[in-house]
TORSEVEX-193255 format. One record per residue (C-alpha): x, y, z; residue in three letters; residue number from 1. Coordinates in steps of 0.5 Angstrom, whole numbers, plus 500, padded with zeros to 3 digits. Example, Ala and Ser with C-alpha at 12.3 -4.5 7.8 and 13.67 -1.06 7.14 Angstrom:
u = 525	v = 491	w = 516	r = Ala	k = 1
u = 527	v = 498	w = 514	r = Ser	k = 2
REM end
This chain:
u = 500	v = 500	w = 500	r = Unk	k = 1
u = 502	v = 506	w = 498	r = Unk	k = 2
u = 501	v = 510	w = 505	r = Unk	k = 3
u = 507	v = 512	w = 508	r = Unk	k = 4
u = 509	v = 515	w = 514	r = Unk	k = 5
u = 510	v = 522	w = 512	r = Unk	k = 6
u = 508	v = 526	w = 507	r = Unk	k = 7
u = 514	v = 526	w = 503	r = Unk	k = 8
u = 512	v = 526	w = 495	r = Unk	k = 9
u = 518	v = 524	w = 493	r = Unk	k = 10
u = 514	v = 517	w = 496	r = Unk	k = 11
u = 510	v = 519	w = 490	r = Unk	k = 12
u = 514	v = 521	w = 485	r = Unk	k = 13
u = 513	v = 530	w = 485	r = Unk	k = 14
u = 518	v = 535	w = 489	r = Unk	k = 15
u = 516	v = 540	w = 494	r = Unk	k = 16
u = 516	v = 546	w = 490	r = Unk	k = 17
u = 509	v = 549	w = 495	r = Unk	k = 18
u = 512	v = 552	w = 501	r = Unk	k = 19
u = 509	v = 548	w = 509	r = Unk	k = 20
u = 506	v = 552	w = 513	r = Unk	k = 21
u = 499	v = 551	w = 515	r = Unk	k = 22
u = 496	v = 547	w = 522	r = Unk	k = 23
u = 490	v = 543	w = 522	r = Unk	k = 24
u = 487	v = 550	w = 526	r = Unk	k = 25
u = 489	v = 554	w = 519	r = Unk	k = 26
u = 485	v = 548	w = 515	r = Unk	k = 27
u = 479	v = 548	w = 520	r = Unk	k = 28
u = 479	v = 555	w = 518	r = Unk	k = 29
u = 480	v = 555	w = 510	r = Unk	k = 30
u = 474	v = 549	w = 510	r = Unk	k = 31
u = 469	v = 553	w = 514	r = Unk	k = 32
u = 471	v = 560	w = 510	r = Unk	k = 33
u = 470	v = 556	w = 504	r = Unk	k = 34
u = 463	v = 553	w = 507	r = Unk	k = 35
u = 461	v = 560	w = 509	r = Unk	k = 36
u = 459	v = 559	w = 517	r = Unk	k = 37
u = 454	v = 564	w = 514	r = Unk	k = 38
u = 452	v = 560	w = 508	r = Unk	k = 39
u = 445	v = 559	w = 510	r = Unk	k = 40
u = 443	v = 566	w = 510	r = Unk	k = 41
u = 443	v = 567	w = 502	r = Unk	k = 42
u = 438	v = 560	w = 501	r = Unk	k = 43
u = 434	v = 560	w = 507	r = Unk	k = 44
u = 428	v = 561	w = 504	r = Unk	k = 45
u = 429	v = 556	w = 499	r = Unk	k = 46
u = 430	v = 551	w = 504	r = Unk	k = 47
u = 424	v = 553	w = 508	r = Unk	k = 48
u = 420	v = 553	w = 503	r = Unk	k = 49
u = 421	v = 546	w = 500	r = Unk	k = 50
u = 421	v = 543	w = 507	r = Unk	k = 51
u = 415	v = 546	w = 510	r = Unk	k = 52
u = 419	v = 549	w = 515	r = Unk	k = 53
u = 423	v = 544	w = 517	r = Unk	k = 54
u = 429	v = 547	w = 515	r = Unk	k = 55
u = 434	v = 544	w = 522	r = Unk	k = 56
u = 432	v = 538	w = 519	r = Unk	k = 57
u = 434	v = 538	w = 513	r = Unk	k = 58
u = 441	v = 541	w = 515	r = Unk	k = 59
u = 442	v = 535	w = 520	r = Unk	k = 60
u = 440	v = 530	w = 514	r = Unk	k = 61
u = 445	v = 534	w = 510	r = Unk	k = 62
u = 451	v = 533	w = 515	r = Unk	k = 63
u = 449	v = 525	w = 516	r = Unk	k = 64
u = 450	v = 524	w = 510	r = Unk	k = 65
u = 456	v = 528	w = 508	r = Unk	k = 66
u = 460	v = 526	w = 514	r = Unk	k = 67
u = 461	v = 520	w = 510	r = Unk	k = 68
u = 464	v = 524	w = 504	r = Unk	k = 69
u = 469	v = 526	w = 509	r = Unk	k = 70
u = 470	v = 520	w = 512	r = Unk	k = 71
u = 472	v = 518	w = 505	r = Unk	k = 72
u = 476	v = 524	w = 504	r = Unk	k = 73
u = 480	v = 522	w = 510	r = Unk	k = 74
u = 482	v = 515	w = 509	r = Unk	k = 75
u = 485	v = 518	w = 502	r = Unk	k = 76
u = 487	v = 524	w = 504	r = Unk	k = 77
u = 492	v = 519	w = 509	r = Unk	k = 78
u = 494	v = 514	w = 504	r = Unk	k = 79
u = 495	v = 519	w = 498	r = Unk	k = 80
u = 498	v = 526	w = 502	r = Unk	k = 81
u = 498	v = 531	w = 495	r = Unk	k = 82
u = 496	v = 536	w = 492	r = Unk	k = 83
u = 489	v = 535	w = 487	r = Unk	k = 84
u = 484	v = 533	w = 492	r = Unk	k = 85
u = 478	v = 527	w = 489	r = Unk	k = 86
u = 483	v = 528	w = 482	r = Unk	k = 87
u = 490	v = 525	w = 485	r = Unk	k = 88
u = 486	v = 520	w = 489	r = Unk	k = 89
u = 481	v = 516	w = 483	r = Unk	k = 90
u = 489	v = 517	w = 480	r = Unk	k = 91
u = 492	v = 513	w = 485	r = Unk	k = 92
u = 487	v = 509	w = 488	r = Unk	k = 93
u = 484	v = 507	w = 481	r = Unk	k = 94
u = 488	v = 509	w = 475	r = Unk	k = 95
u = 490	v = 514	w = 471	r = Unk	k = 96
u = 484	v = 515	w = 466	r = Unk	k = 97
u = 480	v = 515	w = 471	r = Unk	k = 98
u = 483	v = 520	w = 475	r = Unk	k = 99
u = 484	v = 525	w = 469	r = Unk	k = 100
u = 476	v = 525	w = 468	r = Unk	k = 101
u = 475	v = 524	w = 475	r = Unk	k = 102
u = 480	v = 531	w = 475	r = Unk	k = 103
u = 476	v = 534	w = 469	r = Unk	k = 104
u = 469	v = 533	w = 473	r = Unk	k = 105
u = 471	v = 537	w = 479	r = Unk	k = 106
u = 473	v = 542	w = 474	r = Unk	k = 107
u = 467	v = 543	w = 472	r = Unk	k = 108
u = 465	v = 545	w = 480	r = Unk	k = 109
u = 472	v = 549	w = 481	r = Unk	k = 110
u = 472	v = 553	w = 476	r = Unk	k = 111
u = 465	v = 556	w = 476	r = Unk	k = 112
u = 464	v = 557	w = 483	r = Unk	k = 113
u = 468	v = 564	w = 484	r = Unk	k = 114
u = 465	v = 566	w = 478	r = Unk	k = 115
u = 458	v = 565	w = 481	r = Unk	k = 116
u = 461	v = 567	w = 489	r = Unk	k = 117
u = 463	v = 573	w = 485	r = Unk	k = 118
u = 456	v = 575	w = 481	r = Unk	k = 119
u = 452	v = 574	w = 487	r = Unk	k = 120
u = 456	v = 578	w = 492	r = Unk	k = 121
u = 457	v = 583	w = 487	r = Unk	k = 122
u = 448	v = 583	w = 486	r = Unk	k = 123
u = 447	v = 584	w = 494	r = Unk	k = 124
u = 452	v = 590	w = 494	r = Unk	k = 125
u = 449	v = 593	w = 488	r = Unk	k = 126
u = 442	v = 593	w = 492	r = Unk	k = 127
u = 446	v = 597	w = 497	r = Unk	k = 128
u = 449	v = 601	w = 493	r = Unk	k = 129
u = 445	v = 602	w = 487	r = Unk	k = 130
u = 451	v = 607	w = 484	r = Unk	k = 131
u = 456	v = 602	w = 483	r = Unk	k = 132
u = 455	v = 597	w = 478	r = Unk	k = 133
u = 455	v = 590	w = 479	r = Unk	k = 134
u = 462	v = 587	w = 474	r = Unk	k = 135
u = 465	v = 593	w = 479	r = Unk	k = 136
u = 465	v = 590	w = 485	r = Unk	k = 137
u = 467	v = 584	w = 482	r = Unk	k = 138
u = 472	v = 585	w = 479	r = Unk	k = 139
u = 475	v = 589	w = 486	r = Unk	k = 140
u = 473	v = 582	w = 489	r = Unk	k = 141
u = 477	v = 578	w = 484	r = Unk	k = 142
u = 483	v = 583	w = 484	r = Unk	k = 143
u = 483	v = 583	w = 491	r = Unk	k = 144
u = 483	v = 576	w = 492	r = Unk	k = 145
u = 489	v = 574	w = 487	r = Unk	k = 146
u = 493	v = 579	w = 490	r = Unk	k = 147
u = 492	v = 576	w = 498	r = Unk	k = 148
u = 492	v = 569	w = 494	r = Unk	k = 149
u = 499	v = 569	w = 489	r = Unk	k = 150
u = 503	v = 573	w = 495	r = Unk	k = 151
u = 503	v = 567	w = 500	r = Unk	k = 152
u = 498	v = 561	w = 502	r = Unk	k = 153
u = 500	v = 564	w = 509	r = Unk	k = 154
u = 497	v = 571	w = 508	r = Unk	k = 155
u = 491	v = 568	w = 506	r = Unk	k = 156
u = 491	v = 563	w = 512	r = Unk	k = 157
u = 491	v = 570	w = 516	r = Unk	k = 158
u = 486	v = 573	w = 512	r = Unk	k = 159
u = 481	v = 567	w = 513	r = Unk	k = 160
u = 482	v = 568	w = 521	r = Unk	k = 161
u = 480	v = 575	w = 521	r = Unk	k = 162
u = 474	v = 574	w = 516	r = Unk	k = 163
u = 472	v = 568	w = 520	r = Unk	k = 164
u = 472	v = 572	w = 527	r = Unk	k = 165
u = 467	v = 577	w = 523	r = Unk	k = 166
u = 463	v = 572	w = 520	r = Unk	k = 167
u = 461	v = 568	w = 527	r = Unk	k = 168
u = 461	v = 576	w = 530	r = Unk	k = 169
u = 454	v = 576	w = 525	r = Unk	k = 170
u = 452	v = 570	w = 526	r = Unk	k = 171
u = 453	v = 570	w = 534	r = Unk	k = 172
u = 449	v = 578	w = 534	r = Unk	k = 173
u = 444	v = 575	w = 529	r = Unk	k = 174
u = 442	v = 568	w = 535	r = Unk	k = 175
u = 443	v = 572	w = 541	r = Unk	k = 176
u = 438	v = 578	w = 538	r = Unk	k = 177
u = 433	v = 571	w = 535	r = Unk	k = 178
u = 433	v = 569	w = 542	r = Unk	k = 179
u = 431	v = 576	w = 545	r = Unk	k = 180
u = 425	v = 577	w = 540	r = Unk	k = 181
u = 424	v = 569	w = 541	r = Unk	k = 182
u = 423	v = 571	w = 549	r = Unk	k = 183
u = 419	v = 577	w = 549	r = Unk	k = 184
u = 415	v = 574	w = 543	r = Unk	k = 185
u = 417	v = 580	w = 539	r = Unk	k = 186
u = 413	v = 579	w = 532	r = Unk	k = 187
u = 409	v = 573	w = 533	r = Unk	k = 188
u = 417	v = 570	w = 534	r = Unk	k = 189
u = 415	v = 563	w = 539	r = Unk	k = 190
u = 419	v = 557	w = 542	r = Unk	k = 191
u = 418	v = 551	w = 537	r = Unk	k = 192
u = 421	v = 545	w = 535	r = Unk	k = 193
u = 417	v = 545	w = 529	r = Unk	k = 194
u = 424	v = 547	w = 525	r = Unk	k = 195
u = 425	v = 539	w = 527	r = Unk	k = 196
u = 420	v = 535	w = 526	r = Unk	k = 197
u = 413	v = 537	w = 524	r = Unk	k = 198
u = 408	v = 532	w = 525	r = Unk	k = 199
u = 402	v = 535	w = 520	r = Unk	k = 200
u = 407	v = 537	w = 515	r = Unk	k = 201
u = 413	v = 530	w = 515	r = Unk	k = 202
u = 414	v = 527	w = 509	r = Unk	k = 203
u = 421	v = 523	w = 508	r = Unk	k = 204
u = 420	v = 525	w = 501	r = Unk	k = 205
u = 419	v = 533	w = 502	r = Unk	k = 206
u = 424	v = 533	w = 507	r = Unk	k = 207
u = 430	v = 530	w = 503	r = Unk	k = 208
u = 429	v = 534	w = 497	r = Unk	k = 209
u = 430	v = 540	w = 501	r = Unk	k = 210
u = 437	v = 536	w = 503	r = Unk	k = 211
u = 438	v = 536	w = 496	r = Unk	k = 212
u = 438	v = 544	w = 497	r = Unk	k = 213
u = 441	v = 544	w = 504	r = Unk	k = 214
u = 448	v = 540	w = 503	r = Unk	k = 215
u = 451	v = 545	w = 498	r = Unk	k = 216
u = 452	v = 550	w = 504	r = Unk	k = 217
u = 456	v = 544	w = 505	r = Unk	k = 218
u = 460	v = 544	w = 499	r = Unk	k = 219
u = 467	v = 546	w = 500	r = Unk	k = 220
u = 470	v = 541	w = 506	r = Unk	k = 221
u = 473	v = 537	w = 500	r = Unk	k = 222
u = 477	v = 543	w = 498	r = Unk	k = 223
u = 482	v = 542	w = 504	r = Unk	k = 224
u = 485	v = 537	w = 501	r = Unk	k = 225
u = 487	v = 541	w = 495	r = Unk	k = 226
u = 492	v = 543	w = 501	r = Unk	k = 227
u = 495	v = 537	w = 502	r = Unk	k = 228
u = 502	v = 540	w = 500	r = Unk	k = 229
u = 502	v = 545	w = 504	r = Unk	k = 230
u = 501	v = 542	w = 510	r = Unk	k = 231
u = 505	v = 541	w = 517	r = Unk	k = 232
u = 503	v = 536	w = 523	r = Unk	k = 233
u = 503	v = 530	w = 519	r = Unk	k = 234
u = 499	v = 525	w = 514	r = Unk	k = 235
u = 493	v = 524	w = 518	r = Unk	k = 236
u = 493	v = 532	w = 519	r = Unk	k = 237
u = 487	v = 534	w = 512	r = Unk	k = 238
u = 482	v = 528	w = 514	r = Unk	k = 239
u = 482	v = 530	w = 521	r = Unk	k = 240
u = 481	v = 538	w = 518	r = Unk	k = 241
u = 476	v = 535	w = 514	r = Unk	k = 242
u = 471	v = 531	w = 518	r = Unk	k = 243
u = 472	v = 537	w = 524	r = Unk	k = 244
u = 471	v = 542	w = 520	r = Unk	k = 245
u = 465	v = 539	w = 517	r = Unk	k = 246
u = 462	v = 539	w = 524	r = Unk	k = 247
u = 463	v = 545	w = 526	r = Unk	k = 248
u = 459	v = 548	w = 520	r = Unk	k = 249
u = 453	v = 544	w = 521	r = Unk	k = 250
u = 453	v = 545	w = 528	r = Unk	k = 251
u = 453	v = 553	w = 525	r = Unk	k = 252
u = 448	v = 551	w = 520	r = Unk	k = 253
u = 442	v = 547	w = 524	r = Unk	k = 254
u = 444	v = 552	w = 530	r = Unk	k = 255
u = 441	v = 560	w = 525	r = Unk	k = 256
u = 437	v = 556	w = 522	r = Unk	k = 257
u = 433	v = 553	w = 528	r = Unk	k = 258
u = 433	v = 561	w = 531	r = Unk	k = 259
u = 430	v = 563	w = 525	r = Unk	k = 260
u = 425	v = 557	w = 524	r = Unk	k = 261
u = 422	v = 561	w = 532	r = Unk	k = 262
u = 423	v = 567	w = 529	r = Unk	k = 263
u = 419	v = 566	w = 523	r = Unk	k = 264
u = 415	v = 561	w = 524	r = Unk	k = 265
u = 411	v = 562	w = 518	r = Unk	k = 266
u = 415	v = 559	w = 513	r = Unk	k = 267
u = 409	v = 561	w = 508	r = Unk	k = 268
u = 409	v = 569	w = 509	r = Unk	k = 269
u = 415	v = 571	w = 506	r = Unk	k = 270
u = 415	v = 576	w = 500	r = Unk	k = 271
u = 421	v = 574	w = 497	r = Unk	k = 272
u = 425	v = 567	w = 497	r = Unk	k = 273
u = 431	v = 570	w = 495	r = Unk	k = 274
u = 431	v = 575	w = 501	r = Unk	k = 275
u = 427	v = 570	w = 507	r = Unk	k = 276
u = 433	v = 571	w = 512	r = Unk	k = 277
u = 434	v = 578	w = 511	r = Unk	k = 278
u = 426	v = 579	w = 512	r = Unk	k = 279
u = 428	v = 574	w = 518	r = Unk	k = 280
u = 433	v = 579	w = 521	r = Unk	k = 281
u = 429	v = 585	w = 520	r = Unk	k = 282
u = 423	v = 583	w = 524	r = Unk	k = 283
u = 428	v = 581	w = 530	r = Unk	k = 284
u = 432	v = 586	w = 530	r = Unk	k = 285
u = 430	v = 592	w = 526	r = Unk	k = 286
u = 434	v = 595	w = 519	r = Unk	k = 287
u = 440	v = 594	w = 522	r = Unk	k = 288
u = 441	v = 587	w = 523	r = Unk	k = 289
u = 438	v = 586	w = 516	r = Unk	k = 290
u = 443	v = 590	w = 514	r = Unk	k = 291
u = 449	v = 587	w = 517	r = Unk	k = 292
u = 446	v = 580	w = 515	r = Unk	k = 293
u = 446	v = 582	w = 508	r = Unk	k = 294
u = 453	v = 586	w = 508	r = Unk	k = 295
u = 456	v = 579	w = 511	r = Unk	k = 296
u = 453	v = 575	w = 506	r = Unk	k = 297
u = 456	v = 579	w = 501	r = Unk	k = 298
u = 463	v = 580	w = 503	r = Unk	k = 299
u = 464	v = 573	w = 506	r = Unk	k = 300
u = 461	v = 570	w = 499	r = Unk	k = 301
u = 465	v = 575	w = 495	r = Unk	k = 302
u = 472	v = 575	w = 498	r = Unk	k = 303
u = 472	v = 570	w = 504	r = Unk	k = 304
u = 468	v = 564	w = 500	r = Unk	k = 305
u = 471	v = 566	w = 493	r = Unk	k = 306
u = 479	v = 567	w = 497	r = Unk	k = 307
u = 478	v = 559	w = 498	r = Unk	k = 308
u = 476	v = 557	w = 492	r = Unk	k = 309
u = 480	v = 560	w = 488	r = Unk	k = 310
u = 486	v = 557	w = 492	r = Unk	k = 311
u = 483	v = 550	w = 491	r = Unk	k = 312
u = 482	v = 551	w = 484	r = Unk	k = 313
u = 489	v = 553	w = 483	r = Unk	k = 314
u = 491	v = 547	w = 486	r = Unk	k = 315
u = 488	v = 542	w = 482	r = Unk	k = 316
u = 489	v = 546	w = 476	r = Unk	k = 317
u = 497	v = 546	w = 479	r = Unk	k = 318
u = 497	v = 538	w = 480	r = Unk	k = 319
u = 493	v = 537	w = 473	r = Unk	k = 320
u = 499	v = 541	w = 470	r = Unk	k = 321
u = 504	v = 538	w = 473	r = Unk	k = 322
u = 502	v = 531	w = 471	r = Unk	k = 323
u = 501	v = 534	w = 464	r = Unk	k = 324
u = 493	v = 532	w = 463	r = Unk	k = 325
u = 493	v = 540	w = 462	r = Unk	k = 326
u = 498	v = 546	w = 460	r = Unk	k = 327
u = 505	v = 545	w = 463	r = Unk	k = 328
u = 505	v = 553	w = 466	r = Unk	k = 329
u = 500	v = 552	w = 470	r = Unk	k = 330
u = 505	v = 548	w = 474	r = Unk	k = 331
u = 509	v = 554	w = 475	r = Unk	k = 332
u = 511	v = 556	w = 481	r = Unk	k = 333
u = 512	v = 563	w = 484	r = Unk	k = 334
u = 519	v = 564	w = 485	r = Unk	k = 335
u = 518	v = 569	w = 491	r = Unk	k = 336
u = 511	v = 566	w = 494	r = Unk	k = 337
u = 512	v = 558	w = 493	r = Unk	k = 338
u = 505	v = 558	w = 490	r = Unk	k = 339
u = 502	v = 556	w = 483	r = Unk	k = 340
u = 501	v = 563	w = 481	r = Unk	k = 341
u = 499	v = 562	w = 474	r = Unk	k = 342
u = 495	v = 558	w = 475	r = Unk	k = 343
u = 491	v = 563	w = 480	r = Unk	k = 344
u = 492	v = 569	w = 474	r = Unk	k = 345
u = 488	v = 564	w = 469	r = Unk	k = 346
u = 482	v = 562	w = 474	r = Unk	k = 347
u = 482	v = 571	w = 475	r = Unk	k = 348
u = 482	v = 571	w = 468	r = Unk	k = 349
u = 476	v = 566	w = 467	r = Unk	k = 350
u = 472	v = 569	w = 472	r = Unk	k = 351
u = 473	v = 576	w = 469	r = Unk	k = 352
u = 471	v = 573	w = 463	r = Unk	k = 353
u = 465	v = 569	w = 466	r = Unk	k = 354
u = 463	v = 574	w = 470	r = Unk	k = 355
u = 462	v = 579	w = 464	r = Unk	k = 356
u = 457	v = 574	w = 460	r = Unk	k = 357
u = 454	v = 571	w = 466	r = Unk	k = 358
u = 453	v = 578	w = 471	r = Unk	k = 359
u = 445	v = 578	w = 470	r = Unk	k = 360
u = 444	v = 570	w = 470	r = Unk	k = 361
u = 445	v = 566	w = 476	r = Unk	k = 362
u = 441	v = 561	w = 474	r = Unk	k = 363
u = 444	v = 559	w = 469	r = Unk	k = 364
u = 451	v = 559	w = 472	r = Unk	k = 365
u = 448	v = 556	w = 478	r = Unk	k = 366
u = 445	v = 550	w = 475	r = Unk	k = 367
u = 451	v = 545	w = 473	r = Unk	k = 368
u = 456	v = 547	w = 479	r = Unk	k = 369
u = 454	v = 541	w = 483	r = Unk	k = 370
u = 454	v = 536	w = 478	r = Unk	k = 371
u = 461	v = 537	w = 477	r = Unk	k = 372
u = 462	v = 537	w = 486	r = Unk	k = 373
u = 457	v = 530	w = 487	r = Unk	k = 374
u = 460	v = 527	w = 482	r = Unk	k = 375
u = 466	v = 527	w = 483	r = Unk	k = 376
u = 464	v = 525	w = 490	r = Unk	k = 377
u = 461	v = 518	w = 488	r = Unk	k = 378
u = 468	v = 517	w = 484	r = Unk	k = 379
u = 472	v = 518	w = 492	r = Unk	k = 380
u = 467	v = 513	w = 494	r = Unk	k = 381
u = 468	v = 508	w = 489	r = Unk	k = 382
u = 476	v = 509	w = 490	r = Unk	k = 383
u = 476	v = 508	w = 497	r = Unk	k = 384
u = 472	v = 502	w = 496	r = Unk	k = 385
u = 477	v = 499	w = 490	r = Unk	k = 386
u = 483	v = 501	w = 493	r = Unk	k = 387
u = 483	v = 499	w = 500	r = Unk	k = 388
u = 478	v = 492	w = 501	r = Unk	k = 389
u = 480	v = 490	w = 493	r = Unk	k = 390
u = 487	v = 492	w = 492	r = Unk	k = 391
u = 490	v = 492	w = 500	r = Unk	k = 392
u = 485	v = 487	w = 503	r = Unk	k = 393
u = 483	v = 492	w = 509	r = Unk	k = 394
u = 481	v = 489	w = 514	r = Unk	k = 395
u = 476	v = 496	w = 517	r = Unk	k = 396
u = 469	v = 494	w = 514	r = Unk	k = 397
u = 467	v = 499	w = 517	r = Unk	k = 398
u = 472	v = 505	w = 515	r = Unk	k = 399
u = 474	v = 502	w = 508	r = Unk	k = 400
u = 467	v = 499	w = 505	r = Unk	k = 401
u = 460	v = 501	w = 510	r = Unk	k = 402
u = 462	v = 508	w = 510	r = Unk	k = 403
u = 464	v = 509	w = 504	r = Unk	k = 404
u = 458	v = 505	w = 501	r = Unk	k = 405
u = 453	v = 509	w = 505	r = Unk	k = 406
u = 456	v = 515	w = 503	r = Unk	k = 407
u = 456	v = 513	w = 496	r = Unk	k = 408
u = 448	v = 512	w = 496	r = Unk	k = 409
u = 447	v = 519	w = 500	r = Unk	k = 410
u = 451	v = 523	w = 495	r = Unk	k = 411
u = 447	v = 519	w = 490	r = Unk	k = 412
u = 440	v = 521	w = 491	r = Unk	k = 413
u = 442	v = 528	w = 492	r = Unk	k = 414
u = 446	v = 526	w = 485	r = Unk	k = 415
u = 439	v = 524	w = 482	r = Unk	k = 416
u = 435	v = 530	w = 484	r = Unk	k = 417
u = 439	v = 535	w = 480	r = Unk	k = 418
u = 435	v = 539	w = 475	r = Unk	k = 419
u = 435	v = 535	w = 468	r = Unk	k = 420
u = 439	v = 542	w = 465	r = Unk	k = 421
u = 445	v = 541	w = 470	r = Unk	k = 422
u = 445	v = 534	w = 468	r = Unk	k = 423
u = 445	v = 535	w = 460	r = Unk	k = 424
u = 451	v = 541	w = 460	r = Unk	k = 425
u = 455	v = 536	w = 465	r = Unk	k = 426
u = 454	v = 531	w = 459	r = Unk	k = 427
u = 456	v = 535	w = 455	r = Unk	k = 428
u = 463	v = 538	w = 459	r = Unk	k = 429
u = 465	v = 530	w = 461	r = Unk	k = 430
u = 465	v = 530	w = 453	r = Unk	k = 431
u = 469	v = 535	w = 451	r = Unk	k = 432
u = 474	v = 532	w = 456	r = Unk	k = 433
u = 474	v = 525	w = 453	r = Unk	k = 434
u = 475	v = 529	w = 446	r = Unk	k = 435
u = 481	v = 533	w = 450	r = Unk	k = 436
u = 483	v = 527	w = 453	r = Unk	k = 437
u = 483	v = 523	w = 445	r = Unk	k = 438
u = 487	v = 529	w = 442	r = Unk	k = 439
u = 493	v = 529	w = 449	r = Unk	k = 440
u = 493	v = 521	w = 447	r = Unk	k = 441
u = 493	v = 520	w = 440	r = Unk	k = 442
u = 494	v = 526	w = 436	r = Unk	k = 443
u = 499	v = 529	w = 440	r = Unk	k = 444
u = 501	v = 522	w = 443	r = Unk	k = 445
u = 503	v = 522	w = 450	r = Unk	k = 446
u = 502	v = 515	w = 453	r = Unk	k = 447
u = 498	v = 514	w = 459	r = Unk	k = 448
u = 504	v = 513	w = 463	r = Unk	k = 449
u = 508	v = 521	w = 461	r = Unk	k = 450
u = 500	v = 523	w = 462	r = Unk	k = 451
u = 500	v = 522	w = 469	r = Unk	k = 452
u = 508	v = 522	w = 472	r = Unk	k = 453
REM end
């Protein structure tokens, strides 16, 4: 097996060109920026609406079933302590095909997500400030986040720390103001445990497919192991982060979700989906608070979420190029910083570009992002399964094969409840891979062994 005691890549056949320096604390952070702590604040109300108010327990179901994505994520994450996240586990767990499509999947999430973060912070800013248009504000946020993310991976460490400090300060002002209006009945505001369970209104079905909703404020854990390379403390270090981070998000997400639910206990009665939460906030505690809450959504999904993600995104395009599945200079690595500093320009570029075309059409940017994520979750658990039971005979069942089996089956059922339009454009983007893949193999005639070192 293949699992070392360190995380040395020479075991794996790469140099350390990406400069240590981050603790399991710093990869609990980035995985909670990336998540946003705050996330439900932005589909609050779609979540309510489709749950018939149960929204608590959608966000319970939804880390039930995530958790055993992070499991997975831990068990590869240890075996295989590089840079590429689900791209370098299916490529070394499975084979290298696979990897390469596997890889060209999740880039079809990576490479859309600080795109759509950017568009929809940029959107709620210009509510606030009409004077300033949309593609200003992001196009200040793309710029301000490749800056923080080609001068170091440290100084973005840092930067996540305060940006999560402020985000838990909303979210810690927003509870204990919930809590105050839910004491004094403020508004209608009532103590209940409806937001759990509702006999009059249960239905399994009903409840999980708002879980299909809920879980993608989850999305983004499995960003951490993009960071593998970069990481002090050891290999078990990215699935600890992992799994701790995940928790601690949902814990965050069941917790505002429940206050809101006694806040606002008529899910049927808001105006506009879009801003529930921001309603909610306003009846607790007046326009400041709604205020607040919409300027923290923003600003966390603008520059916190869309730093991480770019990070991410940067470092499988890093680990792709340097394995030669995409063009060489995107491996290249700052001289100075120890980042992959082109491969953040081009995602700058991208999202500028896609910012640009998609600046009045979130719907449209929105629908296939999570095709690429769940997707690639899917192929983590078959990995898992393969390389561990099959290839090393592991004797932990559990670990190795019940979890990932029922982590499989959840991931599955949120997979087959994705809009016919996410499903069809995902077609046609692994298309286009294996038409990529065709041209790498046979007309430039690279063999499957230099398309993976």
């Amino acid at each position: 097996m293949e699992n070392k005691n360190d995380t040395s890549l020479e075991n794996f056949g790469y140099k350390q060109e990406l400069k240590r320096a981050l603790t399991i604390w710093d990869l609990i952070i980035y995985g909670l920026i990336f998540m946003v702590p705050i996330a439900p604040f932005g589909i609050y109300g779609f979540v309510a609406d489709i749950s018939k108010g149960m929204v608590a327990l959608a966000y319970a179901i939804g880390i039930v079933g995530m958790i055993f994505t992070a499991f997975s994520y831990a068990s590869m994450s240890e075996a295989f302590p590089i840079a590429g996240s689900v791209y370098s586990y299916a490529t070394k767990g499975l084979n290298k095909v696979i990897g390469f499509f596997t890889g060209w999947v999740i880039l079809l999430d990576y490479l859309l997500v600080p795109a759509l973060l950017y568009v929809v912070s940029a959107a709620a800013l210009n509510g606030i400030f009409p004077a300033i248009p949309v593609i200003v504000w992001a196009l200040a946020f793309i710029l301000i986040n490749t800056i923080i993310n080609i001068v170091g991976i440290e100084i973005t460490a840092k930067f996540n720390k305060i940006v999560l400090i402020l985000e838990l300060i909303v979210l810690a002002v927003f509870i204990v103001v919930g809590a105050f209006a839910i004491s004094h009945g403020i508004g209608g505001a009532k103590f209940s445990f409806k937001a759990f369970y509702d006999p009059q209104n249960f239905s399994l079905g009903l409840v999980m497919s708002a879980v299909s909703i809920a879980v993608l404020s989850f999305l983004g854990f499995d960003g951490i192991s993009t960071l593998a390379e970069e990481t002090i403390g050891g290999k078990k270090t990215v699935g600890r982060a992992t799994v701790l981070a995940l928790l601690f998000a949902g814990i965050l997400f069941i917790l505002q979700t429940w206050v809101a639910s006694m806040v606002w206990p008529d899910y049927k009665a808001f105006s506009n989906l879009d801003v529930a939460f921001y309603e909610v906030a306003n009846r607790a505690g007046g326009k400041w608070l709604m205020l607040t809450t919409s300027l923290a959504t923003a600003f966390a999904w603008g520059i916190a979420n869309s730093l991480a993600a770019q990070a991410a995104v940067s470092r499988v395009l890093f680990s792709m190029a340097r394995d030669q599945n995409l063009p060489q200079f995107l491996s290249k690595v700052h001289p100075k910083y120890k980042t992959p500093y082109i491969a953040t320009l081009f995602i700058a570029i991208l999202s500028a570009v896609l910012v640009t075309i998609y600046s009045d059409r979130i719907a449209d940017l929105t629908s296939v992002i999570n095709f690429g994520a769940l997707t690639s979750f899917l192929v983590l658990h078959i990995t898992v399964i393969t390389y561990f039971m099959i290839k090393n005979h592991s004797g932990n069942i559990w670990k190795h094969l019940i979890s990932p089996i029922l982590g499989f089956l959840v991931i599955f059922y949120v997979w087959i409840s994705l809009n016919v339009h996410a499903k069809i454009l995902g077609a046609a983007w692994i298309l286009i891979g294996i038409i990529y893949y065709i041209i790498l193999k046979f007309i430039l005639k690279r063999k499957p062994e230099e398309l993976n070192v």
